[in-house]
C-alpha positions in Angstrom: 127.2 72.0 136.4 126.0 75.5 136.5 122.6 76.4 134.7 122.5 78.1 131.4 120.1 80.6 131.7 120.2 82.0 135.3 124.0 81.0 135.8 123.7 81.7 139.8 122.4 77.6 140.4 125.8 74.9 141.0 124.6 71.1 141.1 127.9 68.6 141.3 127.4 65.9 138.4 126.2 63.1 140.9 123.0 65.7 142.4 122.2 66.0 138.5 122.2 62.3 137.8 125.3 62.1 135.8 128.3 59.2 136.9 131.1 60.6 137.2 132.8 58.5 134.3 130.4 59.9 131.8 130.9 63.9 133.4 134.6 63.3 132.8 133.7 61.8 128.8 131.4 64.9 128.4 134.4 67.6 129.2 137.2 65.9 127.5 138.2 66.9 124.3 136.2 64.3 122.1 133.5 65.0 124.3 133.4 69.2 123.9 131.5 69.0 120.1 128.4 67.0 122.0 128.3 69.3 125.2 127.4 72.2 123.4 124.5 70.2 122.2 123.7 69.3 126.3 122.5 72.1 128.2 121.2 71.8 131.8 118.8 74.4 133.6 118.3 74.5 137.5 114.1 74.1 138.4 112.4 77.4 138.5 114.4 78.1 135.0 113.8 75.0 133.5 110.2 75.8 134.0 110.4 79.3 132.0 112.5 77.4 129.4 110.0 74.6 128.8 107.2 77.4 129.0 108.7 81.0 128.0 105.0 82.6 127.5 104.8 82.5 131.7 108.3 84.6 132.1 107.1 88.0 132.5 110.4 89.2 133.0 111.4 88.5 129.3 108.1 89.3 128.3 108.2 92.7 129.7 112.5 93.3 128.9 110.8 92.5 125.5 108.5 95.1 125.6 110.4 97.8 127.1 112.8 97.2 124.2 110.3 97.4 121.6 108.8 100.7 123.0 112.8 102.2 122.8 112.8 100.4 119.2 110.1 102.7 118.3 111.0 105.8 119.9 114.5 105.9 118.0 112.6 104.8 114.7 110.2 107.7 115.2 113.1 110.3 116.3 114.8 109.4 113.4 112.3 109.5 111.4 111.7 113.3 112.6 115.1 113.7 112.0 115.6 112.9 108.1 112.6 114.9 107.5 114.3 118.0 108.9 116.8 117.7 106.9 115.1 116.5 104.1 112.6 120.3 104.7 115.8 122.4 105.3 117.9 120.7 102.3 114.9 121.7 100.1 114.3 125.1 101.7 117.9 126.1 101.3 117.4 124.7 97.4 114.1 126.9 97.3 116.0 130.1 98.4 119.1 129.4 95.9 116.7 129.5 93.0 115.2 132.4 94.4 118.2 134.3 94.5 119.1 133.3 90.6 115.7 133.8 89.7 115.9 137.7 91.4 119.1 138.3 90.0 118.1 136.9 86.5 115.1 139.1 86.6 116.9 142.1 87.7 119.4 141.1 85.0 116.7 141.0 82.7 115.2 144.2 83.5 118.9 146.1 83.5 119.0 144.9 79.6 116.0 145.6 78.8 116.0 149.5 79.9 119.4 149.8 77.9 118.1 148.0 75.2 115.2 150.6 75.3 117.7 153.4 75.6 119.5 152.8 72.7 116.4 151.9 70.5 114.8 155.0 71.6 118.0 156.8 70.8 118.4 155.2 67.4 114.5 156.0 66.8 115.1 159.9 67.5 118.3 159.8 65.2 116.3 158.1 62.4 113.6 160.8 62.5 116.0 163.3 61.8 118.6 161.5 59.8 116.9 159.1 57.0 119.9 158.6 56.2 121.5 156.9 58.8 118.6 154.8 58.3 119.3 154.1 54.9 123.1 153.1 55.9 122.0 150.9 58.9 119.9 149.0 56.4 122.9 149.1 53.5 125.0 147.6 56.1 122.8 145.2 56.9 122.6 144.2 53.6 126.2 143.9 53.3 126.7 142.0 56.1 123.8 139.7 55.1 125.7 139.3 51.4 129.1 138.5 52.7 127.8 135.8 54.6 126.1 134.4 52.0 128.7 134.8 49.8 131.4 132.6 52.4 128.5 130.1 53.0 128.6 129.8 49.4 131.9 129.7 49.4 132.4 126.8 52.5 129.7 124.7 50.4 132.3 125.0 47.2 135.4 124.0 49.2 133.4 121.0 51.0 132.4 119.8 47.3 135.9 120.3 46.4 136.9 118.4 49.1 
């Protein structure tokens, strides 16, 4: 028999206390479901199994892994965060970019929109006129549609 838990100790089945009849029942094939139910430790590890608080070895194995447990929880912690701060700073400097170019897009129609009214404005001064048409033509344009809403309401009652 060789013990479980250190696996370097070999007793024969007579040293242990076992006949030889009942080793021979335990290995046969009816007898393979109940060994793994028997286990068999030599004396200094039959000691540490009865009372595992007194292995230090495990104890400190235990330990050691724990630390390196938290270590990799901490470095990956670190980790996500970085690329939680850089996905958001690379999201802050795209909006940026549409925000600048919005603004400059912004700014680029509002100087020709200027342009133009201050062109129209100095026309009108010296041609009434053209005033009069641009505000004719408004009119018309205001008309007609009215005129095919009117129109589009008619068919639809038609309809």
């Amino acid at each position: 028999m060789n013990c479980e838990k250190c696996g370097k100790v070999w007793k024969c089945s007579s040293c242990v206390g076992i006949r030889s009849s009942t080793y021979d029942d335990l290995v046969s094939e009816a007898g393979k479901a109940s060994w793994r139910a028997k286990h068999w430790f030599c004396e200094p590890c039959y000691e540490v199994v009865l009372h595992p608080d007194r292995d230090d070895k495990v104890m400190e194995i235990l330990n050691k892994l724990t630390d390196q447990m938290i270590s990799l929880k901490e470095k990956l912690d670190r980790k996500v965060d970085n690329i939680r701060v850089d996905d958001i700073e690379k999201m802050v400097k795209g909006l940026e970019t549409k925000v600048s170019e919005g603004y400059s897009g912004v700014v680029k129609s509002l100087e020709q929109s200027k342009s133009d009214v201050t062109a129209v404005l100095e026309k009108s001064k010296f041609d009434v006129t053209a005033v009069q048409g641009c505000v004719e033509g408004v009119l018309r344009v205001q008309s007609r549609e009215e005129k095919e809403e009117e129109e589009e309401k008619n068919k639809r009652k038609k309809e």
